[in-house]
N, C-alpha and C positions, 0 to 999 in steps of 0.2 A: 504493500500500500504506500501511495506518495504520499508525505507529508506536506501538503500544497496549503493547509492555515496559518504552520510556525513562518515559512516564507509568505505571508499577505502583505507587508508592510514594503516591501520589495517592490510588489505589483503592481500597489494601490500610489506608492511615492514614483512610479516610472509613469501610470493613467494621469498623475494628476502636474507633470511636467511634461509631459505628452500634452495633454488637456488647456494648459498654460498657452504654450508654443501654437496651438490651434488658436485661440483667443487671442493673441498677442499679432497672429499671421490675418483673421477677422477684423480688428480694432482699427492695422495698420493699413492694408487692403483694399477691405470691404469685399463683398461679392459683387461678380458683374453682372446687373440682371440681363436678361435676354428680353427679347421682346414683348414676351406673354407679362410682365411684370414691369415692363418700362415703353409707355407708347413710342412707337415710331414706325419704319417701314423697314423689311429688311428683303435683300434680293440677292440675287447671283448672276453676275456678268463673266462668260465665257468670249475671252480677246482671240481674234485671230492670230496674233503677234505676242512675242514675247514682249511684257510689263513686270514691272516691280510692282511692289507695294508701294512705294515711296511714289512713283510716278501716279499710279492711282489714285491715291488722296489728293496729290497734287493738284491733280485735272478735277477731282469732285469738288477742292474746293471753289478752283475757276468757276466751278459748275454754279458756284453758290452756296454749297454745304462744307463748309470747315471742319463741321463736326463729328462727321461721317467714320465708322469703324470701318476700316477695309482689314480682310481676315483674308490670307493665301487657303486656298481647300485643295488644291489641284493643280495640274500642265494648264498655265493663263489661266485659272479659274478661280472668282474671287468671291467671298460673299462680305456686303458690303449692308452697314447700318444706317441709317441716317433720320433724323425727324422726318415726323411721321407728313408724306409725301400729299400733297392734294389732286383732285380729280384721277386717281390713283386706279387701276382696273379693275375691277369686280371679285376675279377668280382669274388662279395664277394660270399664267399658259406660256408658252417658249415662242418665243419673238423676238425675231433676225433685226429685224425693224420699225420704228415708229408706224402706226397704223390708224383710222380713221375712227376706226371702232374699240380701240384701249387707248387715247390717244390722254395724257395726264402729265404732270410732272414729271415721273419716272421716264415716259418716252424723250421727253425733254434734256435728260439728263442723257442717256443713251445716244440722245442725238449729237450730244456737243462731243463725248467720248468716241462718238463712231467719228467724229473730225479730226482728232488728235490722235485715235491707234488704229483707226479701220474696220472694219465688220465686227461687231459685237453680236454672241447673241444672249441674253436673258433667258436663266433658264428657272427661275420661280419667283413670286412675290407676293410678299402678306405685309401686314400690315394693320396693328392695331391702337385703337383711342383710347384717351388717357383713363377714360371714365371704366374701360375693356382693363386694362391694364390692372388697375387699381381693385376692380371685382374679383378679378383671379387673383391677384397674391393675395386678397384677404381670405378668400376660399382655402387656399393653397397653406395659410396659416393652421386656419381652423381644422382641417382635415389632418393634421401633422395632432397639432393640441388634441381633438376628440380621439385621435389613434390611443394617445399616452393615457389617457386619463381612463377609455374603455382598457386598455392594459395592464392600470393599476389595479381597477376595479373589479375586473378578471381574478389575475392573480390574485389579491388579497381573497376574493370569495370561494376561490378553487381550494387553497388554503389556511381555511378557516377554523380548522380543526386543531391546526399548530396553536401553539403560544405567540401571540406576535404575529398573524397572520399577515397584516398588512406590511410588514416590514420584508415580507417578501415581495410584493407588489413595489414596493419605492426603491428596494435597490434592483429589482428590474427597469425600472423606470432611468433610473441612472445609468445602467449599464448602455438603456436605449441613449440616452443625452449623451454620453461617451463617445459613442458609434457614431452617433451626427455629429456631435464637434469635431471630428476625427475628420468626415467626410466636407464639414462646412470650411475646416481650415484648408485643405489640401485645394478646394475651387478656389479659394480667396487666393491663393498663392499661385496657382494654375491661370487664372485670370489676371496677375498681375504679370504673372511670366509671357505667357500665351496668346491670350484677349478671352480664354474657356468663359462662356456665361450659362449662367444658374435659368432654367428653362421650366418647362410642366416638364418635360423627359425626365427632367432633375427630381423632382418632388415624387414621380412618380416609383424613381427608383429608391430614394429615399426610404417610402411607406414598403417597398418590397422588403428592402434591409432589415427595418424595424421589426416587420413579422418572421422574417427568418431568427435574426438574434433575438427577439423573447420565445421564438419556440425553441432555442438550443439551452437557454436560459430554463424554460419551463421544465425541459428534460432535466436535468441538472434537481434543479426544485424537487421535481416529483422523487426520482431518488432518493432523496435527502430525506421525503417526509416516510417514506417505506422503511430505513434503515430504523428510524426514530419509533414508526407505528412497530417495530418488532423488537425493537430494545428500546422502552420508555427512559432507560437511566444511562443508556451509553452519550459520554462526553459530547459536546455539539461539535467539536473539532474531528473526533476521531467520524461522526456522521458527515461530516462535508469531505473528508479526505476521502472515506469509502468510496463515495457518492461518485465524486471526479477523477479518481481512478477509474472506477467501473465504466464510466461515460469517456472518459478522453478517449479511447480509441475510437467510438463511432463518430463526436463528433468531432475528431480529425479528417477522418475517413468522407463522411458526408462535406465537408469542405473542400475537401482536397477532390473533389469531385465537382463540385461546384464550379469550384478554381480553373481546372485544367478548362473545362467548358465555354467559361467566361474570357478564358484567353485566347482559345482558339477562336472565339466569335472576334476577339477584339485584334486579332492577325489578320483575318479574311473579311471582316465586316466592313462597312461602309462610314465614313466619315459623318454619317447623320447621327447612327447610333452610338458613336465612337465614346461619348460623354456618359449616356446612358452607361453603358457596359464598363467601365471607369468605376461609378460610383457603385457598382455592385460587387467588381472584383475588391475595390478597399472594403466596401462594407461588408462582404462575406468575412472576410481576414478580421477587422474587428472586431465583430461580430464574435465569431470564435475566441478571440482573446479573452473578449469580457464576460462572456457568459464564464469560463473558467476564474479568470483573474479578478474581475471588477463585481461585479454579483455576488457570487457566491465568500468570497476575502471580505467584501462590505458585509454581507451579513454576519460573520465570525468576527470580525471589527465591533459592530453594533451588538452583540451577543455579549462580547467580553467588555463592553463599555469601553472600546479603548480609546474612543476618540474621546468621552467625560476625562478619562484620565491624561489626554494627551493637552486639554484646553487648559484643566487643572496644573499641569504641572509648568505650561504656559504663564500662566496667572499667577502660579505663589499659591496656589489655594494646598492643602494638603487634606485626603482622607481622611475622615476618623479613623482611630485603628480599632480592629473588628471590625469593620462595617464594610462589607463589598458593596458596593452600587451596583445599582440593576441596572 
């Protein structure tokens, strides 16, 4: 049996400088929204002629847009941001050329680009208002928020028969908050590196992660409470060591199956899903860590009170002697 409670302190002081440096890489950062979250218009101009980047912007802001994100995706192929476009086309379609019947600002722009590199052609374009914008990432919040709290509420009611049932429910909770600061640092930095932005792709892969790591979380949990429902008086440490011994190999194994999946999609996949499959291969690996290290260590933390004793000895305060805190 591994002794994986006497090392917690290990685990939990590596999450919580981990956890730091996530916070630290947000604060200084920020995430860069993507369009679903930040009105404008965003499209993809395929040059006949080799361009930079540099020269791209260049010409869009001739165009009149300074602001404009131009991102390399491809051989001349750029997808490019900019405030949100007027008289803009209905529904996306691929167009060599300004036309009668999409004819908007976007063609406008295409036409001044097709002067300075030559044949362009457009190969999508959307485009959303601010009032759009601002609906979905409040959505996008609340659906994050209702996940954790149906998770807490979950867990605490599945074991309710423990001692302390909902203190299984909160440090799953954390271990979820871990796994996304984990995933919300690495975009903030990815997007500072890159131009990577935060999308519905994002959120959706997000809430996947979330139900993967409290079901590896929950495994973990349920052993925990089988060990305990069979020896009411065996120690809570020697119950969580059983527990995550007995469990690490499958949920190794089920990850590392994930993993390999996840990469070969993200080898041969396409640059649309390229993000999506990103935050699921971080959040599967996560995910794994904390259900072992961060979950299960916090609740053997909160069991032995060590964090009371860790504020305490902080502060100058000392225990009475006799008296263990609960």
């Amino acid at each position: 049996m591994i002794d994986f409670a006497s090392k917690r302190w290990w685990a939990l002081s590596f999450s919580a400088v981990l956890m730091i440096i996530c916070i630290g890489a947000l604060a200084l950062f920020q995430l860069r929204p993507g369009i679903e979250f930040s009105s404008g218009s965003q499209f993809t101009f395929e040059f006949s002629q080799d361009v930079t980047t540099q020269e791209v912007r260049a010409a869009l802001a001739d165009a009149g847009h300074p602001e404009a994100r131009v991102q390399e995706t491809g051989d001349r192929t750029f997808l490019i941001r900019t405030n949100e476009l007027e008289g803009a086309p209905a529904q996306n379609e691929q167009v060599v050329g300004p036309t009668e019947a999409s004819q908007g600002e976007i063609d406008d722009i295409q036409e001044q680009l097709q002067e300075r590199f030559g044949p362009i052609t457009r190969r999508d374009f959307s485009t959303v208002s601010g009032s759009v914008s601002t609906e979905i990432a409040r959505n996008a919040f609340f659906a994050v928020l209702a996940a954790c709290v149906a998770i807490l509420i979950y867990i605490s009611l599945a074991f309710r028969k423990l001692q302390g049932s909902w203190r299984y429910g909160t440090c799953a909770v954390v271990a979820l908050a871990h796994d996304a600061l984990i995933i919300l640092g690495l975009f903030a930095i990815l997007g500072e590196w890159r131009g990577t932005e935060v999308d519905t792709a994002f959120i959706t892969a997000l809430l996947t992660i979330i139900g993967f790591s409290v079901h590896d979380t929950i495994v973990v949990f349920d052993r925990m409470r089988e060990v305990m429902e069979h020896d009411p008086y065996v120690p809570f440490e020697e119950a969580v060591n059983a527990s995550l011994t007995e469990t690490l190999t499958r949920s190794i194994n089920t990850s590392f199956v994930v993993v390999l999946t996840v990469t070969a999609m993200l080898l041969i996949g396409g640059e649309t899903i390229r993000d999506f499959l990103l935050v699921l291969l971080v959040g599967v690996v996560a995910g794994t860590y904390s259900s072992i290290f961060v979950a299960a260590q916090l609740l053997v933390a909160w069991e032995r009170n060590d964090i009371g004793r860790f504020f305490r000895r902080i502060t100058g305060r000392e225990e009475a002697p006799g008296i263990e805190a609960v």
